[in-house]
C-alpha positions as semicolon CSV with decimal commas, in nm:
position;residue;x (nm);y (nm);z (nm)
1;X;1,556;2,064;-4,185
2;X;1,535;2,421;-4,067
3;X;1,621;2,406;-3,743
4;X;1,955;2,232;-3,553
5;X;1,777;2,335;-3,214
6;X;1,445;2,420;-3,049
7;X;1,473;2,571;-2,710
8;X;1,135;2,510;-2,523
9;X;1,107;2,744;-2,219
10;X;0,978;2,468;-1,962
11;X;0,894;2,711;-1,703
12;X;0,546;2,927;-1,632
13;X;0,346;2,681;-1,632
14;X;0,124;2,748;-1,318
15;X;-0,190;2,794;-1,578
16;X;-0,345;3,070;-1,316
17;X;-0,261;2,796;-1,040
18;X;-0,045;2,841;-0,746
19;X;0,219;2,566;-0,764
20;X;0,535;2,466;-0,971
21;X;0,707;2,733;-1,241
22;X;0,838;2,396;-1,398
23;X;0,640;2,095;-1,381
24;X;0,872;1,807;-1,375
25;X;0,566;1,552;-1,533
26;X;0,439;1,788;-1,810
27;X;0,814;1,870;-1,926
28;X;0,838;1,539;-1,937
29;X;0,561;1,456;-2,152
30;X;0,654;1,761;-2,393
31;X;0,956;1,579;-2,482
32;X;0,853;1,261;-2,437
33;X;0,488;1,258;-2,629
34;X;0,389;1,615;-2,786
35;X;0,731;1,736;-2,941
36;X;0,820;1,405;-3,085
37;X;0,403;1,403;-3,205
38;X;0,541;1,718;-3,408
39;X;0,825;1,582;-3,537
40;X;1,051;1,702;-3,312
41;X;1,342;1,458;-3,172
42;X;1,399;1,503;-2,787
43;X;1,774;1,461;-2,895
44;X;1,664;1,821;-3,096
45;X;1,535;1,996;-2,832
46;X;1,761;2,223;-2,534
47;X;1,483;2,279;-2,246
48;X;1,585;2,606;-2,024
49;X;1,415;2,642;-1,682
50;X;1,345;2,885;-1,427
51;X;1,589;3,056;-1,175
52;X;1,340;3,262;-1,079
53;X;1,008;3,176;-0,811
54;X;0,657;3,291;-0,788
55;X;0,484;3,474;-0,495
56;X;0,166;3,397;-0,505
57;X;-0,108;3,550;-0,261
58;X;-0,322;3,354;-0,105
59;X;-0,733;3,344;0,002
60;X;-0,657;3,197;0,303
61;X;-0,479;3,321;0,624
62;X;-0,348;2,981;0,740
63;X;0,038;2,871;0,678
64;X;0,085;2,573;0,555
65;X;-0,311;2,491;0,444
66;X;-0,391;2,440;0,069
67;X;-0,338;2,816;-0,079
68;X;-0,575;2,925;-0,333
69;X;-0,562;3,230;-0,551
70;X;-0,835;3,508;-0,461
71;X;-1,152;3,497;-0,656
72;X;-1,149;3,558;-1,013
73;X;-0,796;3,568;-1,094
74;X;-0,845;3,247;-1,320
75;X;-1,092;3,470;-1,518
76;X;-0,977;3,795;-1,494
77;X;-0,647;3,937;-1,603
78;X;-0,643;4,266;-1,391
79;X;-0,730;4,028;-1,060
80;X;-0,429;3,751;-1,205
81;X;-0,177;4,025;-1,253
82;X;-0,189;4,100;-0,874
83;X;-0,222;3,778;-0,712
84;X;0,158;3,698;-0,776
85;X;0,497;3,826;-0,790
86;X;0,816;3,685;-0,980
87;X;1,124;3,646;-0,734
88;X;1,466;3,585;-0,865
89;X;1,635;3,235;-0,649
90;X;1,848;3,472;-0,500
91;X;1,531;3,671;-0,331
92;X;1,406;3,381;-0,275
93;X;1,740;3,317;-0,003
94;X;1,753;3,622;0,132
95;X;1,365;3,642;0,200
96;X;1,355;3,262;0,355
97;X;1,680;3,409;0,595
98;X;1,448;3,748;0,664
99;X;1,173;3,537;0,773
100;X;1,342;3,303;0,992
101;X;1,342;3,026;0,790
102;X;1,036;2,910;0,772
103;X;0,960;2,509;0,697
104;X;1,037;2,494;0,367
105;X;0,789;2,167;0,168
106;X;0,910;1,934;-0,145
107;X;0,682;1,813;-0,405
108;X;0,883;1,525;-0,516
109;X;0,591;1,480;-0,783
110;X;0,658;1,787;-0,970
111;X;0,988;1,832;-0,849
112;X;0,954;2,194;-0,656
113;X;0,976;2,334;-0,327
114;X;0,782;2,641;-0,149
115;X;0,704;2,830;0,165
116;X;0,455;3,040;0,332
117;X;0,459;3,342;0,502
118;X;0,221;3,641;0,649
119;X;0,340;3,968;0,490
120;X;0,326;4,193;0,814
121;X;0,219;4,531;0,631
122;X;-0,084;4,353;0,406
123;X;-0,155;4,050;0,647
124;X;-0,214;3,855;0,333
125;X;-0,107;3,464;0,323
126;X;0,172;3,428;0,056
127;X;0,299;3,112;-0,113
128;X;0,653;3,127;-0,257
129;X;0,684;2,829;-0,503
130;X;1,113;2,805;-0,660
131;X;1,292;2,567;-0,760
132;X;1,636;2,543;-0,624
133;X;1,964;2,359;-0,694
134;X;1,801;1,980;-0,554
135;X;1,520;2,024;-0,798
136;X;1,694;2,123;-1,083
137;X;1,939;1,856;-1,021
138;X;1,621;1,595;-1,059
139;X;1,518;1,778;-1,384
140;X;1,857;1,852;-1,494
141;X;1,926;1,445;-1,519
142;X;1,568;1,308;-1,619
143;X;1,535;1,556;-1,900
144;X;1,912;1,451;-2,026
145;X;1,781;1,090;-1,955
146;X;1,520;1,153;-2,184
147;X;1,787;1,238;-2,463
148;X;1,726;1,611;-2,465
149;X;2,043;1,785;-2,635
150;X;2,098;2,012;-2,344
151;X;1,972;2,205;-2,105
152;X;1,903;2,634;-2,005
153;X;1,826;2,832;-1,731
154;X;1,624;3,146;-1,748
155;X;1,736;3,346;-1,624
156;X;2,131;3,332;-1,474
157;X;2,105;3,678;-1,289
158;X;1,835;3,554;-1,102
159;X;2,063;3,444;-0,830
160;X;2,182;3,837;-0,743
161;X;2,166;3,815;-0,354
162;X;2,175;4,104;-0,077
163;X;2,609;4,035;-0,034
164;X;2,836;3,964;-0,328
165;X;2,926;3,654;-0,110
166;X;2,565;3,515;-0,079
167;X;2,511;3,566;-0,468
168;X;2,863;3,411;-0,561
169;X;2,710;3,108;-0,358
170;X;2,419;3,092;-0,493
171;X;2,553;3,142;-0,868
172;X;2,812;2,829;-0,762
173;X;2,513;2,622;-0,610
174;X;2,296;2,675;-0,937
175;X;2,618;2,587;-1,130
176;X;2,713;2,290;-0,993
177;X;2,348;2,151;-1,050
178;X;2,365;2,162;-1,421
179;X;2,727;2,018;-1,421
180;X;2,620;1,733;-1,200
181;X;2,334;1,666;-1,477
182;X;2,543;1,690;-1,725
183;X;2,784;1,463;-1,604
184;X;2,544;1,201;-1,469
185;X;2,429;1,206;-1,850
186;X;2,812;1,143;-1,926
187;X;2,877;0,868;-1,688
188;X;2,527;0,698;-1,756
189;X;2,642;0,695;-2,172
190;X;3,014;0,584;-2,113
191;X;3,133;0,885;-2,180
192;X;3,357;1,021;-1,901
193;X;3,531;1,356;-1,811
């Protein structure tokens, strides 16, 4: 043995796609089927995911419709590189309260959430897929479930908001989501805190 721990990063995992940073299913079958297919014991592995979002721009103009990338930036790196941005959660806030709030959708599937909204000096569509303290909650507890040693985040300054108040929140929020997993974990092995 060379190793005590592997820490999988569990997050960019869009493949050129707009959707979820952090897959719920396919982190699921990494530790499930293709570590333990290496040799690798979930009970070995510490999976960190994202505290950050994507931006992605979309081809079409209409909130809310499917959003597809523009053409050619599955193929072509130059097109890819500016068809998204990376948001930490904490931009993610204070953009969703800039906007107005807009209707903010749940993939229970993959475990993410996202809005859309018309950037009013490009008029282009964007997408903004995140996870937030909900979804991490899910993953948090299904990945412990699955016997992982622990869990990560990537990155914890990701929740720096426009107000030391709002990112204190925030920080707490994204806090209390791993200790909830942690301690479901607990309480679901008899072992109490």
């Amino acid at each position: 043995q060379c190793l005590d721990y592997i820490v999988p990063m569990a997050y960019d995992m869009t493949g050129r796609a707009v959707g979820a940073n952090a897959p719920l299913p396919a982190i699921l079958d990494g530790v499930r089927r293709q570590y333990p297919a290496l040799g690798v014991a979930p009970s070995r592995l510490i999976v960190a995911l994202p505290w950050y979002a994507y931006s992605f721009v979309c081809s079409t103009p209409s909130l809310g419709s499917d959003c597809s990338l523009p053409v050619g930036a599955k193929h072509n790196s130059a097109i890819w590189e500016n068809s998204y941005a990376q948001l930490g959660y904490g931009e993610v806030l204070d953009l969703h309260s800039t906007l107005g709030r807009p209707l903010v959708s749940y993939n229970q599937t993959a475990q993410y959430k996202w809005f859309d909204f018309t950037n009013q000096t490009t008029r282009q569509r964007h997408r903004v897929s995140f996870d937030d303290p909900e979804t991490l909650l899910v993953k948090y507890k299904a990945l412990l479930q699955a016997g992982v040693a622990g869990v990560g985040a990537w990155t914890i300054s990701a929740t720096q908001r426009s107000s030391v108040a709002a990112t204190e929140a925030a920080s707490h929020d994204m806090w209390r989501a791993v200790a909830r997993g942690l301690m479901a974990n607990e309480t679901a092995s008899g072992i109490s805190m």
